[in-house]
C-alpha positions as semicolon CSV with decimal commas, in nm:
position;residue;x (nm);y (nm);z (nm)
1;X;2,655;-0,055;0,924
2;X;2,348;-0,106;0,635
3;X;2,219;0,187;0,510
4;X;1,878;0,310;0,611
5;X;1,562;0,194;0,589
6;X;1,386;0,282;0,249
7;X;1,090;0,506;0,357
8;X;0,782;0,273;0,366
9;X;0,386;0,386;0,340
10;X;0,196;0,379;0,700
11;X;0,033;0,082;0,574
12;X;0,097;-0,211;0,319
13;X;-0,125;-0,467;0,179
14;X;0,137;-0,818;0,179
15;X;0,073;-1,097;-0,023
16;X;0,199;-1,371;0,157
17;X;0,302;-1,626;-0,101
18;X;0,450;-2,019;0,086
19;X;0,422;-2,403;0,045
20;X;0,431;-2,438;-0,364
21;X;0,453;-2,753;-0,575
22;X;0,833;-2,816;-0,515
23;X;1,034;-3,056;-0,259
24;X;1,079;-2,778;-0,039
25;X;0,703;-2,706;0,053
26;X;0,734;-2,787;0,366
27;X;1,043;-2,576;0,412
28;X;0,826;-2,299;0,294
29;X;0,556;-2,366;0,520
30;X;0,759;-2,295;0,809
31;X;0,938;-1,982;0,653
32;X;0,618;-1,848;0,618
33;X;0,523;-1,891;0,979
34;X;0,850;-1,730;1,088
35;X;0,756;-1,427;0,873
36;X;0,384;-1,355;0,989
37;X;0,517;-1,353;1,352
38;X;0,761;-1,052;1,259
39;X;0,593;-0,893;1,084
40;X;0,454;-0,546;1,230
41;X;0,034;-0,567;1,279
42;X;0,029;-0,212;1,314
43;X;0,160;-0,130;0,949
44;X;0,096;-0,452;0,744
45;X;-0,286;-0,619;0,599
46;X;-0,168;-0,963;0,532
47;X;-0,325;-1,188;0,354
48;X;-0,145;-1,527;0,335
49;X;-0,147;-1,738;0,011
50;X;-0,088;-2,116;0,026
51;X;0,006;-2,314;-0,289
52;X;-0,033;-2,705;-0,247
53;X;0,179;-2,967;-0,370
54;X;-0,042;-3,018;-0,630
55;X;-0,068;-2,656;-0,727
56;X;-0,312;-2,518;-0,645
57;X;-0,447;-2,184;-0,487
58;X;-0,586;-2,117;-0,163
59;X;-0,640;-1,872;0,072
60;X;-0,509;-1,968;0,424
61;X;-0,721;-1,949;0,661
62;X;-0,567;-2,138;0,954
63;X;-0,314;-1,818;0,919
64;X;-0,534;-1,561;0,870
65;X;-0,737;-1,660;1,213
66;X;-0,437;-1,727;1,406
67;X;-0,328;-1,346;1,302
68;X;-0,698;-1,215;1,373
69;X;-0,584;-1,349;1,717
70;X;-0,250;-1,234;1,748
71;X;0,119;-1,386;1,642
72;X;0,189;-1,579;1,943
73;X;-0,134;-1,813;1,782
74;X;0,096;-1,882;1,472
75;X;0,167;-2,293;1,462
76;X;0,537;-2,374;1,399
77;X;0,451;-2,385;1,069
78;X;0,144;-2,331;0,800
79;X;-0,056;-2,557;0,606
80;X;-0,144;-2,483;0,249
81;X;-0,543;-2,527;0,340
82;X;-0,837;-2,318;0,281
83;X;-1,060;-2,212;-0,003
84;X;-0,967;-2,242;-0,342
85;X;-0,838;-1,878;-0,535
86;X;-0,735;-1,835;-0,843
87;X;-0,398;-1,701;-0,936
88;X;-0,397;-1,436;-1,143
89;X;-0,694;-1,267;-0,984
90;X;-0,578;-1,269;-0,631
91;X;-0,253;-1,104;-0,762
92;X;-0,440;-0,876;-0,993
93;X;-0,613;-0,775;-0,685
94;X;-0,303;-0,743;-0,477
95;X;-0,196;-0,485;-0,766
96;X;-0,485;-0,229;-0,705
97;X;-0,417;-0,027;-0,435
98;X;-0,665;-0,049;-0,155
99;X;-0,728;0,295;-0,141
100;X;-0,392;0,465;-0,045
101;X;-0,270;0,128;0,082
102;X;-0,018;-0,017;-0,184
103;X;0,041;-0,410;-0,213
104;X;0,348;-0,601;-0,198
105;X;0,358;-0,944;-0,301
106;X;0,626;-1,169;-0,067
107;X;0,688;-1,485;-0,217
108;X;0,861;-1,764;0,004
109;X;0,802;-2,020;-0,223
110;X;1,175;-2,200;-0,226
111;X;1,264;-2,417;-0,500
112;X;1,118;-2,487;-0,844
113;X;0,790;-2,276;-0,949
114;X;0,869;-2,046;-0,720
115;X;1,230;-1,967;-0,655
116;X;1,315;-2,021;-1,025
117;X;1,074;-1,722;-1,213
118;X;0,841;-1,886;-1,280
119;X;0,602;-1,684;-1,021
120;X;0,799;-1,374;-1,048
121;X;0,662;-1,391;-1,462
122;X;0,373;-1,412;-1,309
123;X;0,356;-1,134;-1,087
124;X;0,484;-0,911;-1,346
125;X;0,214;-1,009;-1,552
126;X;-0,058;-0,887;-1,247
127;X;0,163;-0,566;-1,250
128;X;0,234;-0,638;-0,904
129;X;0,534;-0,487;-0,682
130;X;0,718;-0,812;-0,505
131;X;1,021;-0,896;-0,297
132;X;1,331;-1,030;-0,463
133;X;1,482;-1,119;-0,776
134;X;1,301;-1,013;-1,110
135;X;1,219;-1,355;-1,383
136;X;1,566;-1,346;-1,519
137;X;1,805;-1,306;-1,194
138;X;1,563;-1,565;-1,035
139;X;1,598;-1,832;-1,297
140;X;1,940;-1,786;-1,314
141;X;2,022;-1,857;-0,959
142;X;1,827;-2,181;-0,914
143;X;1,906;-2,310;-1,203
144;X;2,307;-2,409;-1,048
145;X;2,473;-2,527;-1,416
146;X;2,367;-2,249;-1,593
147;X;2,435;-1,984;-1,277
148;X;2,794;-2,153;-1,294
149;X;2,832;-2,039;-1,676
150;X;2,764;-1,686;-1,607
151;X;2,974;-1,702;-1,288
152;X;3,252;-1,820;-1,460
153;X;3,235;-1,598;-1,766
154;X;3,257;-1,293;-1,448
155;X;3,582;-1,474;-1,331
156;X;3,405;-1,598;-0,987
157;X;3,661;-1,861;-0,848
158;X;3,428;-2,203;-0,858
159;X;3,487;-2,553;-0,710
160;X;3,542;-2,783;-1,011
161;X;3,214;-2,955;-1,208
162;X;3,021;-3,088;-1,443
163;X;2,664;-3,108;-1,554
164;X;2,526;-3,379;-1,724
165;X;2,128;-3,413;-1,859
166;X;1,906;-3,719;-1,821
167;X;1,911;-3,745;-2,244
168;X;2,291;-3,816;-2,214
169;X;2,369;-4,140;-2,360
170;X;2,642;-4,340;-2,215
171;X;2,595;-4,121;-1,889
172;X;2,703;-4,362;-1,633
173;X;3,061;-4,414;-1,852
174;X;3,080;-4,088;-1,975
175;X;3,057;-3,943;-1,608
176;X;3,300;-4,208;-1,429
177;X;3,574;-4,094;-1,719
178;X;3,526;-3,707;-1,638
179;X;3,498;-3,759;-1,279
180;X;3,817;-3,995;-1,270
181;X;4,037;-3,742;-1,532
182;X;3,840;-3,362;-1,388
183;X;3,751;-3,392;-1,054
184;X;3,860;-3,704;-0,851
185;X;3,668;-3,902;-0,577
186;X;3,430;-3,861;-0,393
187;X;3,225;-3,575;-0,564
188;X;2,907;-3,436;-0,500
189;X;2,549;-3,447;-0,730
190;X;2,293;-3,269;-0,693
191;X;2,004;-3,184;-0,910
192;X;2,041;-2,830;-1,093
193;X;1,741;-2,685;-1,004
194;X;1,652;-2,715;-0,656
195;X;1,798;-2,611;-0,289
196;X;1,759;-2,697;0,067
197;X;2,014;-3,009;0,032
198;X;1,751;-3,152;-0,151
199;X;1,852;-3,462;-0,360
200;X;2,235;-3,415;-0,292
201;X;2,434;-3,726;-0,273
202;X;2,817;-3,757;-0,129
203;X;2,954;-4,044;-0,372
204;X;3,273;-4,171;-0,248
205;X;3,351;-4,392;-0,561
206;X;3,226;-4,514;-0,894
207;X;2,983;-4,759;-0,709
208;X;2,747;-4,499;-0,542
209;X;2,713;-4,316;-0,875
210;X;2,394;-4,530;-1,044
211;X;2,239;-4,439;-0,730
212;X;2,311;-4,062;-0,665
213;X;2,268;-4,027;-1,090
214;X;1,840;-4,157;-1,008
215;X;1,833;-3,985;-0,750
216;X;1,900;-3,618;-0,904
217;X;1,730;-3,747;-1,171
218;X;1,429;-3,790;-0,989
219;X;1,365;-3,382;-0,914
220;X;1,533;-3,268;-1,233
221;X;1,628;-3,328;-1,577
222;X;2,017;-3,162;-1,548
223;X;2,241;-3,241;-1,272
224;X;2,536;-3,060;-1,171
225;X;2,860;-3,354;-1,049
226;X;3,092;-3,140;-0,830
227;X;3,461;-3,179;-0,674
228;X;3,430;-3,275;-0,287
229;X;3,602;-2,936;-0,180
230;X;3,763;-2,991;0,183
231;X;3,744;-2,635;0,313
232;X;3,437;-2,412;0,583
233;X;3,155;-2,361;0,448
234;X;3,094;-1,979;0,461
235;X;2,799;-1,778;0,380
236;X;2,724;-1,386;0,342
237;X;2,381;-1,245;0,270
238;X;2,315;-0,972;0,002
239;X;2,073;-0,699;0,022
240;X;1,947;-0,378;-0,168
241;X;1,887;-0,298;-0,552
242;X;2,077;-0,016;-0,704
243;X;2,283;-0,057;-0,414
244;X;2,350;-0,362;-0,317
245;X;2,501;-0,476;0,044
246;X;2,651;-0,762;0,248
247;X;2,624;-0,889;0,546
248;X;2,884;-0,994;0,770
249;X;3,022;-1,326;0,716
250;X;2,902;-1,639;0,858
251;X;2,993;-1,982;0,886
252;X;2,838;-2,355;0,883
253;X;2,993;-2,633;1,076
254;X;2,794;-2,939;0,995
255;X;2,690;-3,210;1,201
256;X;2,721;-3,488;0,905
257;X;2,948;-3,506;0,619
258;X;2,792;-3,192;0,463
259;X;2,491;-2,927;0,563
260;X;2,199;-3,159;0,446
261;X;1,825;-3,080;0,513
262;X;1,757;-3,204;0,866
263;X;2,096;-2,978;0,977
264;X;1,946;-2,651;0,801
265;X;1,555;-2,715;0,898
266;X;1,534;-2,976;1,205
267;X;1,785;-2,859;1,401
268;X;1,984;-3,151;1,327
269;X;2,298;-2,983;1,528
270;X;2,453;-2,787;1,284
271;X;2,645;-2,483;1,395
272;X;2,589;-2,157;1,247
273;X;2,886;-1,904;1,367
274;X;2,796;-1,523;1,310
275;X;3,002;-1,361;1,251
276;X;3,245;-1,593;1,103
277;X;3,574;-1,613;1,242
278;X;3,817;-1,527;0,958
279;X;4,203;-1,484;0,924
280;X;4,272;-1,127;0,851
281;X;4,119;-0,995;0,498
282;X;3,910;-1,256;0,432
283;X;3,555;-1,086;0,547
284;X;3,620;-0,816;0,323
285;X;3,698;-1,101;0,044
286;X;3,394;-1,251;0,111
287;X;3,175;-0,898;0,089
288;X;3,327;-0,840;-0,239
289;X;3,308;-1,152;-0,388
290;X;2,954;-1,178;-0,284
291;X;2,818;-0,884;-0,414
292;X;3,053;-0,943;-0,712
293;X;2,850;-1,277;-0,790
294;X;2,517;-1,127;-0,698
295;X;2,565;-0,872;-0,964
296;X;2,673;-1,115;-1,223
297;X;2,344;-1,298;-1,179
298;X;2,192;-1,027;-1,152
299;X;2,011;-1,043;-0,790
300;X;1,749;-0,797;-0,676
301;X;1,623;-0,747;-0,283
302;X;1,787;-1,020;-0,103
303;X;2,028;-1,322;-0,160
304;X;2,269;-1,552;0,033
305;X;2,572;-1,636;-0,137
306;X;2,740;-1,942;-0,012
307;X;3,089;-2,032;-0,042
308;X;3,377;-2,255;0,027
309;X;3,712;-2,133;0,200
310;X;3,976;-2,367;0,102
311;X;4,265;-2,241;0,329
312;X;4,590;-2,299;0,218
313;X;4,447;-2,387;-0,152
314;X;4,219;-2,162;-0,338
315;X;4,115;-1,980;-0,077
316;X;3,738;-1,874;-0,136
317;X;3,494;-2,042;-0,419
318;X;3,144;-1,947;-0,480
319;X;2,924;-2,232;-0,428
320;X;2,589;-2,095;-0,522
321;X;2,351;-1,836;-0,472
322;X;2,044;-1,831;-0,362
323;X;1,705;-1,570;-0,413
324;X;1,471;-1,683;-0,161
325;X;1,660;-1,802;0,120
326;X;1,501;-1,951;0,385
327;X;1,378;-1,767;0,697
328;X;1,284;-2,054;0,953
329;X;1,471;-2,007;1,271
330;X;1,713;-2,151;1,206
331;X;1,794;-2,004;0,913
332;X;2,114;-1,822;0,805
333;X;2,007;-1,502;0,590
334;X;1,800;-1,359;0,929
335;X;2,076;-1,446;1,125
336;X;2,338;-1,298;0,921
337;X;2,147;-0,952;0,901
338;X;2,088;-0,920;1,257
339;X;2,473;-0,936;1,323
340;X;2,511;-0,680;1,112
341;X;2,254;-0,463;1,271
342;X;1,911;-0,529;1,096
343;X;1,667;-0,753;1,311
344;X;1,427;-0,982;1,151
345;X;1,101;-0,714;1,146
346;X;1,367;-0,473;0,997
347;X;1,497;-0,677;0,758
348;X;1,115;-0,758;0,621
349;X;1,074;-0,420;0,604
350;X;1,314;-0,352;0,389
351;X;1,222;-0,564;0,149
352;X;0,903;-0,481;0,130
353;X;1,048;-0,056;0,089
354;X;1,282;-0,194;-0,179
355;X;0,988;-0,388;-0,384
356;X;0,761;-0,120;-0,402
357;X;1,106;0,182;-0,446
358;X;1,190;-0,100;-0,792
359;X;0,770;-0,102;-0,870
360;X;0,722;0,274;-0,856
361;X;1,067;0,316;-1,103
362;X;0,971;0,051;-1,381
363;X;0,596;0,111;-1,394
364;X;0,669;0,367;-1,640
365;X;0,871;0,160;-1,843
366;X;0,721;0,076;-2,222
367;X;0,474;-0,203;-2,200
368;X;0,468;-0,260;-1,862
369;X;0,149;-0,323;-1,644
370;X;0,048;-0,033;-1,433
């Protein structure tokens, strides 16, 4: 069973941060939603933040009168509309206490300038406490090629791969030789920095690869080619700081030939197992390898570290890991948590107890924001 709740103030001011610039605004959108229905009236001032696709600020005002009104007015999901704000004042402003109320900024921007530290540079610029990984373990994570480095340099067992970047000359050759002598058909590519099953192609031979190649290419400059591994897809969630904790295991069954993005977000008829059902061991694999790769990465608040169990093979390989998982319904990382005893409002609260616990220990650090 988790450990206890971090001690939290009567009352918190939470920044609400969703939608963003990325191709998983819309994901975002309904995260976001999901959140400001759990989240406790009686103890939290919200004040959702919407980000366009275009980037910019506003405040959300569709949200803020369906919560004036109560949860059960939330839409299925929230639209980055309302008057313009500018950045860094609204999160300067979310760093002043409002009296004795302190301010937590929750950012469920997933993907690229959000996901990837970008916005986590910015908050600690505003000198702002906020959910999640810090600029570092946050740009590590999304950015899969790189994450896959540091992974391997911790001796994380890894599915097979390659990245390649868009400057590569001789790229379509150079990538049919290394797939045909490294990894063997079909393989997977996906763009390095994004998530959601976003961009992902399954290329079954050297045909398929021009288009996967433009594809990736279109949301990122580095791709990541990876070995089709034939094994469950299982996933654990990570939580705490100093202390960090996993879940119980979980596992995806897919409805196509992998989890893509109508299976995680439109209920395309994927099955989510929790707990997983394991042979005998393999949970507590899973919990250490998790937290093992969350360290390595170094993840702060909350994670989901996905893997693949290649029974009678490798057994398990770390697949990725990711900082702002999603929390739509149908959504893993909520799931996971309340199977191992921490339901959805409880989870957000500790979050929100573990952002401000971090903010209250650094803020004394040497030139940081107060």
């Amino acid at each position: 069973m988790p450990a206890a709740t971090p001690s939290l103030p009567e009352r918190v001011r939470l920044v609400v941060l969703f939608g963003g610039r990325s191709a998983e605004h819309e994901v975002s959108c309904v995260s976001a939603a999901s959140v400001l229905g759990a989240l406790d009236p009686a103890r939290y001032d919200v004040v959702p933040v919407g980000i366009t696709q275009d980037g910019a600020w506003v405040c959300a005002e569709d949200a803020r009168l369906a919560l004036a009104v109560g949860s059960d007015a939330l839409p299925p999901a929230l639209s980055a509309v309302g008057p313009a704000v500018e950045p860094l004042s609204t999160l300067a402003v979310g760093a002043v206490p409002s009296g004795d109320v302190p301010s937590v900024v929750l950012s469920l921007l997933h993907g690229p300038h959000g996901e990837d530290g970008t916005v986590q540079g910015l908050l600690e610029l505003a000198g702002v406490a906020y959910v999640g990984s810090g600029v570092l373990g946050s740009a590590l994570c999304m950015d899969k090629a790189k994450a896959k480095e540091v992974l391997a340099q911790a001796g994380i067992p890894q599915a097979r791969h390659f990245a390649l970047r868009d400057l590569d000359h001789q790229l379509r050759g150079d990538a049919i030789r290394r797939i045909d002598k490294e990894l063997g058909w079909p393989v997977f590519v996906k763009p390095a920095n994004l998530g959601s099953s976003v961009g992902i192609s399954r290329v079954k031979g050297p045909g398929g690869l021009d288009e996967a190649v433009e594809l990736a290419f279109s949301y990122d400059d580095w791709l990541l080619v990876e070995e089709a591994v034939a094994g469950r897809e299982i996933e654990c969630g990570v939580l705490g700081d100093a202390e960090l904790l996993p879940s119980v295991p979980g596992e995806v069954v897919p409805s196509a030939e992998f989890y893509d993005y109508d299976d995680k977000y439109s209920g395309g008829g994927a099955e989510l197992v929790v707990p997983a059902v394991l042979p005998e061991g393999v949970a507590g694999e899973v919990a250490t390898l998790a937290l093992a790769a969350a360290q390595a990465l170094r993840v702060e608040g909350m994670a989901r570290v996905d893997f693949f169990l290649e029974e009678g093979g490798r057994g398990l390989l770390v697949n990725e890991v990711n900082t702002i998982p999603g929390f739509t319904p149908h959504s893993m990382y909520p799931r996971l948590w309340a199977a191992s005893g921490v339901a959805y409002p409880e989870l957000l609260d500790r979050l929100v107890a573990l952002a401000l616990e971090r903010h209250a220990r650094r803020a004394g650090r040497v030139g940081r924001p107060r």
